[in-house]
Backbone as CSV, one residue per row, in Angstrom:
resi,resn,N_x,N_y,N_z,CA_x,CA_y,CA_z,C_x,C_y,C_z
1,UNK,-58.672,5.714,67.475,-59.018,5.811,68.879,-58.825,7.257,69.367
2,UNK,-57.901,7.745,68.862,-57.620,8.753,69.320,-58.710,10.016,69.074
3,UNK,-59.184,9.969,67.510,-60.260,10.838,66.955,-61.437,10.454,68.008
4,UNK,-61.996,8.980,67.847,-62.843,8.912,69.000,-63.215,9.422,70.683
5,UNK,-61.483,9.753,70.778,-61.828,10.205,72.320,-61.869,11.546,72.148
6,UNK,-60.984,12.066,71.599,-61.150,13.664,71.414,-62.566,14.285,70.872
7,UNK,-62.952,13.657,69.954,-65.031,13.979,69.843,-65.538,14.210,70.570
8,UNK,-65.307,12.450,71.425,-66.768,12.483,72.685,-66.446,13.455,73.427
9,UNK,-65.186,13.454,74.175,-64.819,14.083,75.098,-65.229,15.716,75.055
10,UNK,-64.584,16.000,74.027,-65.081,17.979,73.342,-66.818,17.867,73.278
11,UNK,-67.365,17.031,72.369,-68.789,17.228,72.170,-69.661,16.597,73.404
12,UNK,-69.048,15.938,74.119,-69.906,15.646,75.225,-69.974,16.839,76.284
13,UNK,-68.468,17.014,76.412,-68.755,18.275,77.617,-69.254,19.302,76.743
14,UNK,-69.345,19.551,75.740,-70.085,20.966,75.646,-72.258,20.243,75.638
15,UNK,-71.967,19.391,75.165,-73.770,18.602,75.257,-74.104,19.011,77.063
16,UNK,-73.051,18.501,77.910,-73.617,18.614,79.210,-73.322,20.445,79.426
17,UNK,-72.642,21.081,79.002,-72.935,22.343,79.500,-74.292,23.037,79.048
18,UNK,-74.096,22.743,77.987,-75.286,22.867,77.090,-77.413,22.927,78.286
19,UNK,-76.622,21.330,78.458,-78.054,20.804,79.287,-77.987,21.719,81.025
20,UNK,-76.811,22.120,81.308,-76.515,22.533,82.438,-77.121,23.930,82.371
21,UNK,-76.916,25.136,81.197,-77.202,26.058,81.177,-78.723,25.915,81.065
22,UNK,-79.553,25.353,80.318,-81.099,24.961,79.785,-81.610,25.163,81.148
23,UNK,-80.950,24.170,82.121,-81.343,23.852,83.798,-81.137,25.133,84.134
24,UNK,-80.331,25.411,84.621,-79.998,26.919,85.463,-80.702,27.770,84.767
25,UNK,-80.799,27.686,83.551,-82.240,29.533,83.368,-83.750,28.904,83.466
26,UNK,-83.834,27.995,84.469,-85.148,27.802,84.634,-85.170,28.633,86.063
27,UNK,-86.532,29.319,86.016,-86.670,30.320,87.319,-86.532,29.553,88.632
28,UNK,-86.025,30.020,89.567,-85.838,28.913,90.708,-87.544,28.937,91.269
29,UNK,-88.304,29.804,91.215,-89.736,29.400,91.541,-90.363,28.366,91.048
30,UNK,-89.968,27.850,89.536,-90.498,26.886,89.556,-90.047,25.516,90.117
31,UNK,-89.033,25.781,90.787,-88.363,24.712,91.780,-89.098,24.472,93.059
32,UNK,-89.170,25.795,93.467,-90.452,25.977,94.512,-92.091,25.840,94.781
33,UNK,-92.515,26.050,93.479,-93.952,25.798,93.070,-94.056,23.953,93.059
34,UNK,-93.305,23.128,92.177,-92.969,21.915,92.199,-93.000,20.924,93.716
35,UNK,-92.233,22.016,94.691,-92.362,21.353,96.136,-93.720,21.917,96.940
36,UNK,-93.756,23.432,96.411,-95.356,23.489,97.161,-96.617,22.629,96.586
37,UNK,-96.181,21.932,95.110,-97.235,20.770,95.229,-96.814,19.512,95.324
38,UNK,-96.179,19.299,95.738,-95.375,18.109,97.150,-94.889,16.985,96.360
39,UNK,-94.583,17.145,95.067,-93.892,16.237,94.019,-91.865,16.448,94.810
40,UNK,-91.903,15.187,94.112,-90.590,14.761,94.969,-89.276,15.034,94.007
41,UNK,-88.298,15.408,93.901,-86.722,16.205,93.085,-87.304,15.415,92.100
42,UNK,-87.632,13.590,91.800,-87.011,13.230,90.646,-88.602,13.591,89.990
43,UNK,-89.730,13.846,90.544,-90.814,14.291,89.357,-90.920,15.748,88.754
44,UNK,-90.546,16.773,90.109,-90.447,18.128,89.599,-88.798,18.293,88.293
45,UNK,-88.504,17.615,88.400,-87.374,17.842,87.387,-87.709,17.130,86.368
46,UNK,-88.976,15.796,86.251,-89.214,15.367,84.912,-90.371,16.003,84.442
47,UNK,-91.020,16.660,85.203,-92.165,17.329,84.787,-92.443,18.576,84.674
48,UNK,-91.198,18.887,85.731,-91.096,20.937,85.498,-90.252,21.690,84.756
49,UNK,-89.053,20.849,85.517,-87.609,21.892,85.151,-86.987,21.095,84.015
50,UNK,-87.147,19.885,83.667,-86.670,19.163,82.232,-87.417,19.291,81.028
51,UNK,-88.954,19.396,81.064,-89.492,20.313,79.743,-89.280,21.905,79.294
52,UNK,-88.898,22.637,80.260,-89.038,24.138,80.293,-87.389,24.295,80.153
53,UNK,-86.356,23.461,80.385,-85.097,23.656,80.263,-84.694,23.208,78.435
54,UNK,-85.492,22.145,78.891,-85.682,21.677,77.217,-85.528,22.623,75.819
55,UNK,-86.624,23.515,76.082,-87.082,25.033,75.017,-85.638,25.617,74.988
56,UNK,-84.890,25.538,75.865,-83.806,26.803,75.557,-82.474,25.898,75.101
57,UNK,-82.261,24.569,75.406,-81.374,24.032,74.926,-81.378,22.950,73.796
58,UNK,-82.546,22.908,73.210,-82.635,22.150,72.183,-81.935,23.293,71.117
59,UNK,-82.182,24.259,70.389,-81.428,25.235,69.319,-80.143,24.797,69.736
60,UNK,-79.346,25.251,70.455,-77.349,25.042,70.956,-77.105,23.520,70.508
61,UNK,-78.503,22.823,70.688,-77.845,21.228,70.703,-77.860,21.240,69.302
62,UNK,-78.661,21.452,68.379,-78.440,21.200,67.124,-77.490,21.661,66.239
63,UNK,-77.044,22.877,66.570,-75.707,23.091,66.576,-74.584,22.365,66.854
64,UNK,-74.581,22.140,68.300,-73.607,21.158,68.521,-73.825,19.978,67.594
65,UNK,-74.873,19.213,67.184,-74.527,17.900,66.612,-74.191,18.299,65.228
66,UNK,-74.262,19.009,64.491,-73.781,19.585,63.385,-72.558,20.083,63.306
67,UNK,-72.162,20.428,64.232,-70.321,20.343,64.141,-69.858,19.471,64.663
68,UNK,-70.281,18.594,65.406,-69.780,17.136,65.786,-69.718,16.108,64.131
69,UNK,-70.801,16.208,63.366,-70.990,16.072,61.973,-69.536,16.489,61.372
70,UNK,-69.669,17.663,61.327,-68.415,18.663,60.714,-66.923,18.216,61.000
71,UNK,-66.660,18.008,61.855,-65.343,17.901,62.866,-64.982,16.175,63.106
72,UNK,-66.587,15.405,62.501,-65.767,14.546,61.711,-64.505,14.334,60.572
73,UNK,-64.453,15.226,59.974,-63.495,15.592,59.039,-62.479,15.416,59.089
74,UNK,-61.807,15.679,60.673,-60.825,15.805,61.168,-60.005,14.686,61.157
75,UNK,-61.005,13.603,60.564,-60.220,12.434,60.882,-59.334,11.650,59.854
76,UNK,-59.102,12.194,58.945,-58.323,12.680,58.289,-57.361,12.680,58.396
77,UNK,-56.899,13.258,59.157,-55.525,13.810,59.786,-54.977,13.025,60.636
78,UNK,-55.995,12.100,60.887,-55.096,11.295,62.108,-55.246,9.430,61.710
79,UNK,-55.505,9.366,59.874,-55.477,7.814,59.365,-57.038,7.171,59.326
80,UNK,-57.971,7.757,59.591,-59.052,7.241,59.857,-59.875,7.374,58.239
81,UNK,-60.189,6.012,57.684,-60.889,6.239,56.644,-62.393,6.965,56.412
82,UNK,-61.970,7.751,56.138,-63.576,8.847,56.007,-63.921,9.353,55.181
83,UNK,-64.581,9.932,54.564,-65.251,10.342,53.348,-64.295,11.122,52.677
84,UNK,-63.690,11.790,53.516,-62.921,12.600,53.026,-61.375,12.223,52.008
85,UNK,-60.902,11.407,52.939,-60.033,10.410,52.509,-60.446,9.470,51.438
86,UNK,-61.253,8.809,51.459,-62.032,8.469,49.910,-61.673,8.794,48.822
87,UNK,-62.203,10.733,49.388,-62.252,11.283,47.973,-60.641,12.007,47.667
88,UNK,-59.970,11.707,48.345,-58.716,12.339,48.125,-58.161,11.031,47.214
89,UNK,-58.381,9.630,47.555,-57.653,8.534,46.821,-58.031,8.806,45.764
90,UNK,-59.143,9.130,45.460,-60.017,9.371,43.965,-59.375,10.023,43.152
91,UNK,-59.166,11.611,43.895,-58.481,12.739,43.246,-57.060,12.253,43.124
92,UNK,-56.439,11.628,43.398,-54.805,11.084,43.281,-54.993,10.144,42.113
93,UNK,-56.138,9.395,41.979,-56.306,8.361,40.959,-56.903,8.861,39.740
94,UNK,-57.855,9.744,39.489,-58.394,10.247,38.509,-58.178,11.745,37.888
95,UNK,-57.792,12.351,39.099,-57.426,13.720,38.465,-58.773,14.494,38.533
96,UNK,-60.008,14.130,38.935,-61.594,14.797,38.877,-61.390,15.367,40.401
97,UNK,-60.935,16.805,40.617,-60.816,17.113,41.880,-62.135,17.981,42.347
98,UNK,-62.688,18.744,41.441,-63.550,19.471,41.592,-64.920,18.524,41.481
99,UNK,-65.319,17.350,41.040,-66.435,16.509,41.152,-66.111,15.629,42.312
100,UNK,-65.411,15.483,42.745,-64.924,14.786,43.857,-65.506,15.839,45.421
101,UNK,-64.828,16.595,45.151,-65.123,17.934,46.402,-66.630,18.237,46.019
102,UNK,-67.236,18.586,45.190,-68.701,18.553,45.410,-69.624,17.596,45.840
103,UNK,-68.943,16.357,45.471,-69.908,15.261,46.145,-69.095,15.028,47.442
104,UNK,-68.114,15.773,48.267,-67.752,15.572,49.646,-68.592,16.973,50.448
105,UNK,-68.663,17.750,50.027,-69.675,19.151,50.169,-70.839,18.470,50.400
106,UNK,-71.429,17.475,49.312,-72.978,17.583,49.426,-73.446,15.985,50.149
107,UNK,-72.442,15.305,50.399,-72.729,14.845,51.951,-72.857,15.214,53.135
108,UNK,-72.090,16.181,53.482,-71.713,16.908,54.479,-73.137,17.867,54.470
109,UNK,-73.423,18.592,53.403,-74.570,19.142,53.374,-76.105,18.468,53.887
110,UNK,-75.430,17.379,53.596,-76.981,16.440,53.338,-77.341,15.975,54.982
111,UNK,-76.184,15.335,55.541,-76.187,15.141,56.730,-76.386,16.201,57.538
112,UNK,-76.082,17.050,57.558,-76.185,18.621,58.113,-78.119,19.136,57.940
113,UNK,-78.222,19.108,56.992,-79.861,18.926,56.574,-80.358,18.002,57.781
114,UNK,-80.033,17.011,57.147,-80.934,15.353,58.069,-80.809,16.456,59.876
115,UNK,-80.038,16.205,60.400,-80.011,16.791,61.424,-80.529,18.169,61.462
116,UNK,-80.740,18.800,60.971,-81.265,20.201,61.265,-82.575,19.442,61.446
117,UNK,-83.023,18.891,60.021,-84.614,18.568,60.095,-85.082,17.964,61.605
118,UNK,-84.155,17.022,61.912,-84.647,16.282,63.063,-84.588,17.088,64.118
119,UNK,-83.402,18.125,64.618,-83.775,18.841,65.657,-84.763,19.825,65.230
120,UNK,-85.161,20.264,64.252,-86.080,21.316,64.271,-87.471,20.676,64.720
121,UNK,-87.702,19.276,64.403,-88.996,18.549,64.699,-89.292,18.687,66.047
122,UNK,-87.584,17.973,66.610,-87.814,18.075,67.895,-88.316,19.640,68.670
123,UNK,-87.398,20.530,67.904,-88.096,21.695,68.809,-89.527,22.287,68.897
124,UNK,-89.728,21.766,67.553,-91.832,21.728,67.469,-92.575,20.903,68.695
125,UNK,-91.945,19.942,68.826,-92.568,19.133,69.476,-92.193,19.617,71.040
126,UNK,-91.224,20.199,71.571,-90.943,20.366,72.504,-91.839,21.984,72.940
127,UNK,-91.838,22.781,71.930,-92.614,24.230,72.197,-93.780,23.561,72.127
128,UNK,-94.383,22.709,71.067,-95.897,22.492,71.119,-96.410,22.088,72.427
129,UNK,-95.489,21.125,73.053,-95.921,20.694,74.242,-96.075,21.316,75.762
130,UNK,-95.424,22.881,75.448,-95.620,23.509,76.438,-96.768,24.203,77.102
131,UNK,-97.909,24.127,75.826,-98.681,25.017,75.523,-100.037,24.292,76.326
């Protein structure tokens, strides 16, 4: 429980600063252009300032979920069965420490991949759509 709250809590507030900064470097004109064509807060923000905020905070986010990935690890330390721990029973039981740590590397790798791939899609899809 404890690993659980300390995650969300760290990786959430940095996700919302994240989305907070994306918002704020959108030009405030286009806040203004949005009302001079008489669309109302909740459409100019799904149609103006939430695609164009989008472009600058999708890269930080994929980051962030990749050390949220990472910093799983941590849990470890506080009794939580995790990959990591796995492979430590292994290494106490077999003595294979170095085949053990490469296949804890190349999960970690792999998952790290999976997520890059998926935010990078997303950011195709998010620049393509600006255009």
């Amino acid at each position: 429980m404890a690993l659980w709250i300390g995650l969300t809590f760290f990786t959430s507030s940095s996700i919302a600063e994240i989305i907070r900064a994306g918002v704020l470097a959108v030009p405030k004109g286009q806040w203004h252009a949005a009302e001079a064509l008489g669309m109302t807060r909740l459409e100019a923000i799904s149609y103006v300032i939430f695609p164009q905020a989008l472009k600058l905070a999708v890269p930080p986010l994929a980051s962030q979920y990749m050390n949220l990935t990472k910093n799983s690890s941590l849990a470890v330390v506080v009794g939580y069965p995790d990959l990591v721990s796995i492979g430590n029973s292994t290494i106490n039981l077999n003595g294979q420490a170095l085949e053990v740590i490469v296949i804890i590397m190349s999960v970690y790798l792999f998952l790290n991949l999976v997520i890059s791939v998926v935010m990078n899609s997303i950011n195709r899809i998010v620049i393509r759509g600006s255009r």
